[in-house]
C-alpha positions as CSV (number, residue, x, y, z in Angstrom):
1,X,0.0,0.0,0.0
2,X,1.5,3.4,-1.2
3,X,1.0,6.6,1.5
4,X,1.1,9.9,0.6
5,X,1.5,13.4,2.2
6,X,-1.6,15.1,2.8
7,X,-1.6,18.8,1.9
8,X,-3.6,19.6,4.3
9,X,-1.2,19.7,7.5
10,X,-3.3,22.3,9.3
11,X,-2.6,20.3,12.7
12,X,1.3,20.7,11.7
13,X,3.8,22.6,12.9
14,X,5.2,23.9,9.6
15,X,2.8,25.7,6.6
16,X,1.2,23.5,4.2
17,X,1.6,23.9,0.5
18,X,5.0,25.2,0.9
19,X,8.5,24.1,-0.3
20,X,9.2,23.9,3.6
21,X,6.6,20.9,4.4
22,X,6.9,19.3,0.9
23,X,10.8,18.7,1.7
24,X,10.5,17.9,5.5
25,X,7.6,15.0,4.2
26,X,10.2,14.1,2.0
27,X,12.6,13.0,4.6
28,X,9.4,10.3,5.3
29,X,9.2,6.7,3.6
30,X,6.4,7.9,1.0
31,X,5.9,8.0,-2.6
32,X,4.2,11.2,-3.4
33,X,3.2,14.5,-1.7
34,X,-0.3,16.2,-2.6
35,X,-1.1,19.9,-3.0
36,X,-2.9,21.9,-5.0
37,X,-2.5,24.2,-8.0
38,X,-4.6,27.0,-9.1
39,X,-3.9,29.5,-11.9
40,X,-3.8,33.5,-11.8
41,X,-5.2,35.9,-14.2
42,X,-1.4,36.3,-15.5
43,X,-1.4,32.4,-16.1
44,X,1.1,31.4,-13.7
45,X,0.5,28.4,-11.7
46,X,0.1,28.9,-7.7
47,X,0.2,26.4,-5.1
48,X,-2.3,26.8,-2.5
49,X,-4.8,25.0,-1.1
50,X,-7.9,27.0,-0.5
51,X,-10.2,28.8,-3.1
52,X,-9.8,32.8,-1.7
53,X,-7.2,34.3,0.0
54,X,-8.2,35.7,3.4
55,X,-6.3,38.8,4.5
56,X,-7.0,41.8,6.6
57,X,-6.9,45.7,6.1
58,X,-7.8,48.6,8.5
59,X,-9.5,45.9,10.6
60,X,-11.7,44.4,7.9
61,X,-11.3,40.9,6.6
62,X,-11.1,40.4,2.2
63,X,-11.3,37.8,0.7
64,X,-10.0,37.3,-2.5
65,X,-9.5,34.6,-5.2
66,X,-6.3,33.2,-6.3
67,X,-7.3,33.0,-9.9
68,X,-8.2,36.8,-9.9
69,X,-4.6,37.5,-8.5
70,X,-1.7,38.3,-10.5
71,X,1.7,36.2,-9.4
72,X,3.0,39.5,-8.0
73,X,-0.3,40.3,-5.9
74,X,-0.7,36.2,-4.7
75,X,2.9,36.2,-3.3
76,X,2.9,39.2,-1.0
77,X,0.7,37.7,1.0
78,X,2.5,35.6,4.1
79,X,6.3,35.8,4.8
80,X,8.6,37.2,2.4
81,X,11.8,35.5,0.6
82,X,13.6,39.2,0.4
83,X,15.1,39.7,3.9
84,X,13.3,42.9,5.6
85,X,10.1,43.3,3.7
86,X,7.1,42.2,5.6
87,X,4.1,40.7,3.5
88,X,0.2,40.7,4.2
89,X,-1.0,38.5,6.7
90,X,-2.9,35.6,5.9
91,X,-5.8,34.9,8.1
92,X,-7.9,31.1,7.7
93,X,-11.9,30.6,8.3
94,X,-12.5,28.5,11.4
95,X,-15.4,26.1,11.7
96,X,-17.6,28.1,13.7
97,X,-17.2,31.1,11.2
98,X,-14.8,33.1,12.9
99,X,-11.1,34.7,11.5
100,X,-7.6,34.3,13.0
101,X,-4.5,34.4,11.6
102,X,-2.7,31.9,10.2
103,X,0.0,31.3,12.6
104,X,2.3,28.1,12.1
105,X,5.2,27.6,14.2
106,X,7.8,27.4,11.5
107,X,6.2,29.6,8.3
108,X,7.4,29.7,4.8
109,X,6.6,31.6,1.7
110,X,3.6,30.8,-1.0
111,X,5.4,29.1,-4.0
112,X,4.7,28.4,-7.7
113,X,4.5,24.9,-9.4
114,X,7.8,25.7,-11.0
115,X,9.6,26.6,-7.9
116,X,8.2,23.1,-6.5
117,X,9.8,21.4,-9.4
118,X,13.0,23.2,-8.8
119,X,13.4,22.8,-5.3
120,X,11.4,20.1,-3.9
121,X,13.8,16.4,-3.4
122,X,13.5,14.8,-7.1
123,X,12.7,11.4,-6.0
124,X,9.5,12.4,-4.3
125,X,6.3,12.1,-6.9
126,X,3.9,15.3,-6.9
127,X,0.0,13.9,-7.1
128,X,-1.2,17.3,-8.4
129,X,-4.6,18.5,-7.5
130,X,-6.6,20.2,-10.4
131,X,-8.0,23.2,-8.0
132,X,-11.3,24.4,-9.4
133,X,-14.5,25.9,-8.1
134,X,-16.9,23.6,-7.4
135,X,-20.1,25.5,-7.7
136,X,-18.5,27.3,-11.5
137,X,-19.8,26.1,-14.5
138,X,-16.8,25.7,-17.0
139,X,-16.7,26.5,-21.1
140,X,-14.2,23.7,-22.5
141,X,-12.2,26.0,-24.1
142,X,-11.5,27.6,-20.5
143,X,-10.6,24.0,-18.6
144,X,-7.8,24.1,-21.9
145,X,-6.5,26.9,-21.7
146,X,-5.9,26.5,-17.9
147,X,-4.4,23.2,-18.4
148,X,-2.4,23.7,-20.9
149,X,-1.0,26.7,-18.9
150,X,-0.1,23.8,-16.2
151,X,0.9,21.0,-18.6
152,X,3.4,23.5,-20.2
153,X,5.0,23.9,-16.5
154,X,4.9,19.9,-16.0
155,X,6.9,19.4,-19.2
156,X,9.5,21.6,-18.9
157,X,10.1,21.2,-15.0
158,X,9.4,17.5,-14.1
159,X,11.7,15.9,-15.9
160,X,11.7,12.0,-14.4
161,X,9.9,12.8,-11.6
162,X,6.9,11.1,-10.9
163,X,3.6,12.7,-11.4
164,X,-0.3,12.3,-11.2
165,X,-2.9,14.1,-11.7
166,X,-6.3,14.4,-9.8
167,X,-9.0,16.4,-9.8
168,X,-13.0,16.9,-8.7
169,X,-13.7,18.4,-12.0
170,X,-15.3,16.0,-14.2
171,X,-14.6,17.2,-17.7
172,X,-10.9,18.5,-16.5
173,X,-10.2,15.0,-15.3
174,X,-11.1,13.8,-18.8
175,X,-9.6,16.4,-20.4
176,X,-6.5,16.4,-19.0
177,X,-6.1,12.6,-20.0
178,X,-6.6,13.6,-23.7
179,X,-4.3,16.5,-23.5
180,X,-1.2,14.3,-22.4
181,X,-0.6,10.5,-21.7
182,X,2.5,10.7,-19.7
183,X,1.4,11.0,-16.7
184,X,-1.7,8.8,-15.0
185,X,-5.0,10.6,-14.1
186,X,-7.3,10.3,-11.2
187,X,-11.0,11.4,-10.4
188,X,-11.6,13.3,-7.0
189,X,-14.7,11.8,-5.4
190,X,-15.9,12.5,-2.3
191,X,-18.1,9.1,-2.7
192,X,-21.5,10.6,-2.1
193,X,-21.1,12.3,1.4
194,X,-21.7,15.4,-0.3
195,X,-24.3,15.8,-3.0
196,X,-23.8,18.1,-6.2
197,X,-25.8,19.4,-8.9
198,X,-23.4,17.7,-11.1
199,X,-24.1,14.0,-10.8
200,X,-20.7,12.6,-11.8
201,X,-19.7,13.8,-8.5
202,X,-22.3,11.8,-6.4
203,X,-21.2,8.6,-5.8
204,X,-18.2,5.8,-6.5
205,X,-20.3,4.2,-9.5
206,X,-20.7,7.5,-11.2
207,X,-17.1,7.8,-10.2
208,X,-16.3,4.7,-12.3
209,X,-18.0,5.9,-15.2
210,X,-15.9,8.9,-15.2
211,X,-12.7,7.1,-15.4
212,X,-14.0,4.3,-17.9
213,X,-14.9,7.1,-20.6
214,X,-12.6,9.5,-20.0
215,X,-9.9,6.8,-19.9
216,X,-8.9,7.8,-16.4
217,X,-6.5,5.2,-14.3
218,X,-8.8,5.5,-10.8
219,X,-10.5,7.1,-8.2
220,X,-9.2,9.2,-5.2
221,X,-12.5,8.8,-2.9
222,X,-13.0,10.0,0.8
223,X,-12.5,7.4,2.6
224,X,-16.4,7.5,4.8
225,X,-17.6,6.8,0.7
226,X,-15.7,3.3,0.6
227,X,-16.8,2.9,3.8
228,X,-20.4,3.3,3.3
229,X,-20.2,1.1,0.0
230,X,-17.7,-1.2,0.5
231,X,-18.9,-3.4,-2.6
232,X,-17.8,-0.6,-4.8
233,X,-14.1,-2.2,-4.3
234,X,-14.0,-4.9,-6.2
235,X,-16.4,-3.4,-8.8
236,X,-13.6,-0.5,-9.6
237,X,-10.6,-3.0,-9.3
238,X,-12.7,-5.5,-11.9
239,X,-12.6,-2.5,-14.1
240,X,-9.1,-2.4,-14.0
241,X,-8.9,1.0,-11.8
242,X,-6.9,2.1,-8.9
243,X,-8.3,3.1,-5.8
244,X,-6.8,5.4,-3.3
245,X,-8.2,7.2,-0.8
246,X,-8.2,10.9,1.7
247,X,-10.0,12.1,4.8
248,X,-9.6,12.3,8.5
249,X,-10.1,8.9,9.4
250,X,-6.7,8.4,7.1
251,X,-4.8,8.8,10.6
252,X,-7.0,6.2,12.2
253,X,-4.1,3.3,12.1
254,X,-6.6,0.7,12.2
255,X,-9.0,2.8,9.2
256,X,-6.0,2.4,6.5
257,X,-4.8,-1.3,8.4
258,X,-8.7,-2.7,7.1
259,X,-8.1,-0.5,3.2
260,X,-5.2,-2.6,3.2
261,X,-7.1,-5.6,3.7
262,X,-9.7,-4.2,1.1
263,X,-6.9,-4.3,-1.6
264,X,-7.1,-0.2,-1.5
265,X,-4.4,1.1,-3.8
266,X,-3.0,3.9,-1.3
267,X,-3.9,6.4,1.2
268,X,-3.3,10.4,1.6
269,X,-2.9,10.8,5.1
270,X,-1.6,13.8,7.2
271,X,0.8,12.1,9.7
272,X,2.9,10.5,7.3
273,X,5.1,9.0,10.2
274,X,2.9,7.8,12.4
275,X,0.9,6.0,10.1
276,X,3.3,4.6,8.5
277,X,5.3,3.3,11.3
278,X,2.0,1.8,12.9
279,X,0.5,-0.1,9.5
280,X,3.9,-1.5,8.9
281,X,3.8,-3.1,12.1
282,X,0.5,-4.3,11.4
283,X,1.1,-5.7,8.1
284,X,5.2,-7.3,8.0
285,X,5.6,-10.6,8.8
286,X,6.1,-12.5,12.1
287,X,9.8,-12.5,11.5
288,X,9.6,-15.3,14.6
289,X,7.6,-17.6,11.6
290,X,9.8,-17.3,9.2
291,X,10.2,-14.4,7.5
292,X,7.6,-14.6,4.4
293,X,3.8,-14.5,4.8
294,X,2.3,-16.7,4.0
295,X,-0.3,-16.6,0.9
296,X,-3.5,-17.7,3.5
297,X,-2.3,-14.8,5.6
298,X,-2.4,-12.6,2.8
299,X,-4.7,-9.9,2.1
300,X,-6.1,-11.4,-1.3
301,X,-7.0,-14.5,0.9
302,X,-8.5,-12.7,3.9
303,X,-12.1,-13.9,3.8
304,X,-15.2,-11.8,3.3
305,X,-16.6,-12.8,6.6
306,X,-13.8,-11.4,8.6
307,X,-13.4,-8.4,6.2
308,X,-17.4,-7.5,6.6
309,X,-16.9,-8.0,11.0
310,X,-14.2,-5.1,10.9
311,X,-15.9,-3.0,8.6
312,X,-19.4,-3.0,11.6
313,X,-16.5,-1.4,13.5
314,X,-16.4,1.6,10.6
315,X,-19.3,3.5,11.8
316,X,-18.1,3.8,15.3
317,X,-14.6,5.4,13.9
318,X,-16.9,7.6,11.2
319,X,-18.7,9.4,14.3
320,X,-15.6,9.5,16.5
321,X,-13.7,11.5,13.1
């Protein structure tokens, strides 16, 4: 099972989305990082991980999009790489509504995709997210244009570094695919705990129909979707689709110990560390037996009757995350 970095390391010391965090995760046994990468008017690509930027002026909070910033205007907000100059201060939405400032104990500047490919460890594979708004309704020519815009920073920069794509946008997933075969394609699901006016995005089978006609090589679902329809597994790995999955219950040890069991592709997870230390120890071999497990001990023989007892223990880890 492959784990990845999590962009979202709001719980972390060090600021997400940033060259910072993506070369401390690298120093972690893991095979890609994930952030996300928006485009400004001035067609550079950003990385950042929410749709506006949040910032405060004579005591009133703006918000602004990233893709109606210029490059100049997106990176003055946060700290600044030219020693003395003091940029904008970011502020972040909490779940009760209210502002505060985004305060991180070790804080680094915003970044383009191009600086990522330039200074970010080689070895470790970028799983880019597609950012786009979820409630916009998109002209085709549009979702090119901004691609291309991206694809044009991936071919030049990336070089033999490993890539993927992903995305919740339907038609930019299957876009993307016929703009370039290089690099493998995912579609963002969130597996039907959230409902859309746009059905594709409703559920793991509509998920599957996605890839199959788009040509798409699998689905990144939240992980309370597989949970909720665990027959949808085999069904997408029949179909000759990988499945990996995010969400909070990623840093539940014994959540990503029963995907493994499931035959679940990989997992985005926050605490790359932890979790990996912990399933490892859960999945290697009694050393004490011999070294090799066996093939009744492994996961393509674990039987559906012990596989459908852990997963009646799902809905108590679902309420407790």
């Amino acid at each position: 099972m492959n784990i990845l970095q999590s962009s979202d390391s709001r719980m972390k010391a060090i600021k997400e989305n940033s060259l910072l965090s993506f070369n401390s995760a690298a120093k972690f046994p893991l095979d890609f990082i994930e952030f996300d990468v928006q485009v400004t008017k001035d067609d550079c690509p950003v990385i950042f991980h929410d749709d506006v930027i949040l910032s405060e002026e004579n005591g009133t909070i703006f918000e602004k999009r990233v893709t109606e910033l210029c490059l100049a205007e997106f990176l003055c907000y946060g700290p600044q790489k030219e020693a003395g100059k003091e940029g904008k201060c970011l502020y972040r939405k909490t779940k009760d509504g209210k502002f505060e400032k985004w305060n991180v104990e070790t804080d680094d500047s915003l970044c383009t995709l191009q600086e990522a490919f330039q200074k970010v460890e080689p070895s470790l594979g970028f799983n880019i997210e597609l950012k786009f708004d979820d409630y916009k309704v998109y002209q085709s020519d549009h979702l090119t244009h901004i691609l291309q815009v991206i694809l044009q920073v991936v071919f030049e920069f990336a070089r033999y570094r490993p890539i993927i794509f992903s995305t919740f946008q339907p038609d930019a997933a299957q876009l993307v695919r016929k703009l370039q075969n290089n690099y493998p394609v995912f579609f963002l699901t969130e597996g039907g705990t959230e409902t859309y006016y746009d059905v594709r995005r409703n559920s793991l089978e509509e998920a599957m129909k996605v890839c199959l006609e788009g040509g798409l090589q699998g689905i990144v679902s939240e992980i309370k979707g597989v949970f909720k329809d665990p027959g949808a597994v085999p069904k997408i790995k029949d179909s000759n689709l990988s499945l990996l999955t995010y969400g909070k219950l990623n840093n539940v040890p014994e959540a990503v110990y029963v995907q493994y069991l499931m035959g679940i592709d990989g997992v985005i997870v926050d605490f790359v560390e932890e979790i990996s230390r912990t399933v490892d120890d859960m999945i290697k071999p009694d050393e004490a037996s011999g070294g090799k497990e066996s093939e009744s001990n492994s996961k393509l023989q674990f039987s559906q009757k012990e596989l459908s007892f852990l997963l009646k223990l799902i809905p108590e880890l679902i309420q407790q995350h």
